[in-house]
N, C-alpha and C positions, 0 to 999 in steps of 0.2 A: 221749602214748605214742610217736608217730610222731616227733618231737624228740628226744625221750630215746637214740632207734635212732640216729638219723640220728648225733647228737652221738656216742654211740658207737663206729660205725664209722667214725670218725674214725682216719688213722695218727695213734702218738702226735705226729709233727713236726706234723701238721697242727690238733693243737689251740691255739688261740688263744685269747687273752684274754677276747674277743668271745664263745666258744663256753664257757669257764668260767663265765662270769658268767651264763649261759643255763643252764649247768646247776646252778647253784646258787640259781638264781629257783626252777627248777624242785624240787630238792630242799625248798626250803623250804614250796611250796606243797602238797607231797606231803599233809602229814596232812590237810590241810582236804579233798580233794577225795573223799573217801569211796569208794575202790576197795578192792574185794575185797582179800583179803590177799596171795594169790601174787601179781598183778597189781604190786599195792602195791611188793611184794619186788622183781619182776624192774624193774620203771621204776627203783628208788635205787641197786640194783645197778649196773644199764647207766651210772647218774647217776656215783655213785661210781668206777666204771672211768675217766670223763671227769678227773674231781677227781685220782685218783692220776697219770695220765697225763699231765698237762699237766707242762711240760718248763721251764719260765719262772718259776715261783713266786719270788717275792722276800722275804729273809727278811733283817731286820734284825740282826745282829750288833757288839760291839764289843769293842775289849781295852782288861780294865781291868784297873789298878793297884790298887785297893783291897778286893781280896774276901780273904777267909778264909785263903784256901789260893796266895793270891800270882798274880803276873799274870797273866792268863788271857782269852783270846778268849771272849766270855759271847756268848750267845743273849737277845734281850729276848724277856720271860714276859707275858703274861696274865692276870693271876686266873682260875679256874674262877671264875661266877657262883657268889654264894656263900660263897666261901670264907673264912676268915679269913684275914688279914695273915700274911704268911709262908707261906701254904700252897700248895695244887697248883696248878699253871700248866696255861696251855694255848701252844703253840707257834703266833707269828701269822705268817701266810703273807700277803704281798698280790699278788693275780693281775697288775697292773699299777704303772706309775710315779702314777699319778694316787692309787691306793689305797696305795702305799708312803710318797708323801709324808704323808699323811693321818696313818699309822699314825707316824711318823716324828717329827713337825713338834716335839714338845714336847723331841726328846733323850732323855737319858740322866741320871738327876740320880748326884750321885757322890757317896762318904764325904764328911765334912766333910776339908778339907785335901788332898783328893786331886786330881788334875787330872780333868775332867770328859772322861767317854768321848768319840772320834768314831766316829760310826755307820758301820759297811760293810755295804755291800749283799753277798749273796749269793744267788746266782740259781742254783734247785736244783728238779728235778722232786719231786711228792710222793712219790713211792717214797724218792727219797733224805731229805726231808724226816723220813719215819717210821722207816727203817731207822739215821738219822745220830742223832737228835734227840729220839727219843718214844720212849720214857722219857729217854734221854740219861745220863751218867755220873752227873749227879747225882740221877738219878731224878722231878725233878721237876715232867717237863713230863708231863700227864696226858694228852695230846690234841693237837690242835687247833686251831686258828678260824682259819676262812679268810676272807678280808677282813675283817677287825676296823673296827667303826666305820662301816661302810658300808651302803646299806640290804639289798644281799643277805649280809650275812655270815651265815657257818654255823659252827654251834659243833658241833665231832664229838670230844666227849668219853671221858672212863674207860669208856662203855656201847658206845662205837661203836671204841675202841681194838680189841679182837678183828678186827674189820674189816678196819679201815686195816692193822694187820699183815699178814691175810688175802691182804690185793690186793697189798703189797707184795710176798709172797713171790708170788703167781701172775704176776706183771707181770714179774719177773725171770726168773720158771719160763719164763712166754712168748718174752721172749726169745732164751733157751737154746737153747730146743724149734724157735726158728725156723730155726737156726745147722745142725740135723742135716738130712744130705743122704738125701732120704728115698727117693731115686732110684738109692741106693749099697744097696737092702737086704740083697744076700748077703756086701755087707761093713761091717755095722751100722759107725760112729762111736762109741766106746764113751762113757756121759758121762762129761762131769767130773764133778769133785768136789762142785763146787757144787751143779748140776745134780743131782745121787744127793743132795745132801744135802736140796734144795729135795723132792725128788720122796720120798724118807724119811721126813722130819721136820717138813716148814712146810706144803706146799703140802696146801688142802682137795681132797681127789677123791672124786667120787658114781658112781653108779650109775644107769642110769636100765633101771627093768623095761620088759616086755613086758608091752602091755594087758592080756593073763589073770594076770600075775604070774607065773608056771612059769620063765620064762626072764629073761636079760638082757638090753636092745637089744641089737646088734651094726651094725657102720656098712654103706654100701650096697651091699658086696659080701658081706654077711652071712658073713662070715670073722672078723671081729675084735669084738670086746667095747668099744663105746663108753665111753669115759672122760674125765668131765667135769674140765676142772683150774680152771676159775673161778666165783665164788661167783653172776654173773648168768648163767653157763651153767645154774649148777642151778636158780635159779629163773625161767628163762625155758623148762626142762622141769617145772617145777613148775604154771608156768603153762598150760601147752599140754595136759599129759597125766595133773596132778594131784598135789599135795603128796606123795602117801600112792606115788608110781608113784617117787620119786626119795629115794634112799639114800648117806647118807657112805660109805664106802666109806675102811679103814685098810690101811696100808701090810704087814701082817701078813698079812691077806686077800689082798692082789695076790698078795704073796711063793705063799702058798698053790696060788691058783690058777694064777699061773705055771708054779710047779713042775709044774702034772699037763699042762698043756700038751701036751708033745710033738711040739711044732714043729705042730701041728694047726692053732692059731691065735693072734692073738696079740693088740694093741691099738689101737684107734685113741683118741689124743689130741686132744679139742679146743685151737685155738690162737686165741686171737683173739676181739674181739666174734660177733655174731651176725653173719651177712650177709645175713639175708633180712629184706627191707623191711617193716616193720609197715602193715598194710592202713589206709585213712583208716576203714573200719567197725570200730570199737574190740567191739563185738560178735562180729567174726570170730576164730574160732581162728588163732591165730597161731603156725606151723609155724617153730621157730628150726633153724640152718644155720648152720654154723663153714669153716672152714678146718681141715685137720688134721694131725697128722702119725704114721704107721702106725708102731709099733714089733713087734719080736717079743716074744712072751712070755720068750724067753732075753734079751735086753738088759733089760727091765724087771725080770727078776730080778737080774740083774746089778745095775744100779745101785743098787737097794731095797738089796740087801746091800751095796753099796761104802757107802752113806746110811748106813744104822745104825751101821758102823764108825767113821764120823769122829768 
């Protein structure tokens, strides 16, 4: 658990090869070690966050001459385990050169009579990875596998797809979020388009109550209404204060609640992994802490309705 943090608050520049493959030992080991379920949830999350973030993936592509629909730069597929001949693919990423050649070494075989592909690297964070590629034009990459062929690879297939979109859209949300000057509040930054779109339409956001349930947290100047935007912020509140204490929360609802507002108060946005260091007594409550960034309840109505419009 105390790796899983660490690997997380990682900046995305500063995840490494070295630190992928650590977390993907670790995601693999997850089922066997028999942890509680929130527990469970917040370590593959934190795990996951690693996985999306890593900025180096290496992804085999080629342009060929011989497909269907005429030359075309392809992506090399995977079978899903399982699958029949011709069916769903999984999109293979390899964390380094050592695992690309691996994945690589056999080529590209081609139509009969056509010139046989050459392989080009493409070196692509996973956000871009799943936003470019998963499902992709032709629909047919279902997933997944990150280092294929090797002994930590991980297969995050059609089950774990909800996900991977998930973090894609909160990893760009984050981004964003990081760009607004929060120090300018009497002259909010209005968002982008993106931005209101991520925050309308893609991005997960929770709720976390108040131990008697009556109220909603609110962040530490008890003025704002804490607002979770990633999937291991909720459940590293799920883990601390309890499944049944942490709530989705839809873009319909904010709009709602915004509106009665009245300049009263407004939101504070989680940005970023946890920052508070997981205790060595895995026993201890583990109290998580973000980075944030304050908006008014008038900007976040704002862009929730610039979002629905696009």
């Amino acid at each position: 658990l105390m790796q899983a943090g660490d690997l997380a608050r990682r900046l995305p520049e500063a995840v490494d090869a070295k630190a992928v493959r650590s977390a993907l030992e670790l995601l693999k080991e997850l089922p066997a070690l028999m942890l509680p379920k929130e527990q469970l949830a917040a370590t593959a999350q934190q795990l996951l966050r690693v996985v999306m973030s890593y900025q180096a993936w290496l992804l085999p592509r080629a342009f060929r001459e011989d497909l269907p629909g005429g030359p075309a730069l392809w992506s090399l597929g995977v079978p899903v385990p399982g699958a029949p001949p011709g069916g769903a693919q999984l999109l293979p990423l390899a964390v380094d050169e050592a695992a690309y050649e691996s994945l690589t070494k056999a080529g590209v075989a081609a139509r009969e009579g056509a010139v046989k592909p050459v392989m080009m690297k493409t070196v692509l964070s996973g956000c871009e990875a799943v936003a470019e590629h998963v499902p992709g034009e032709s629909g047919r990459m279902e997933g997944l596998v990150l280092n294929p062929g090797q002994e930590d690879e991980l297969v995050l297939s059609k089950d774990q797809l909800p996900q991977l979109q998930s973090w894609e859209a909160t990893l760009r949300l984050e981004t964003l979020l990081a760009e607004l000057d929060e120090d300018a509040h009497e002259q909010e930054r209005p968002a982008s388009g993106e931005l209101a779109t991520l925050l309308a339409e893609r991005a997960k956001l929770f709720f976390v109550r108040t131990p008697d349930g009556k109220d909603l947290a609110r962040d530490n100047l008890a003025r704002n209404f804490l607002l979770l935007t990633s999937l291991d912020a909720a459940a590293l509140c799920a883990q601390a204060y309890g499944s049944e204490q942490v709530r989705a929360v839809s873009a319909e609802e904010l709009l709602d609640m915004g509106r009665q507002s009245g300049g009263e108060w407004g939101f504070t946005l989680t940005l970023g992994p946890d920052r508070s260091p997981q205790m060595a007594d895995a026993s201890a409550k583990h109290i998580p802490k973000w980075s944030t960034r304050k908006v008014s309840a008038e900007w976040l109505v704002t862009a929730l309705e610039e979002g629905r419009q696009q």
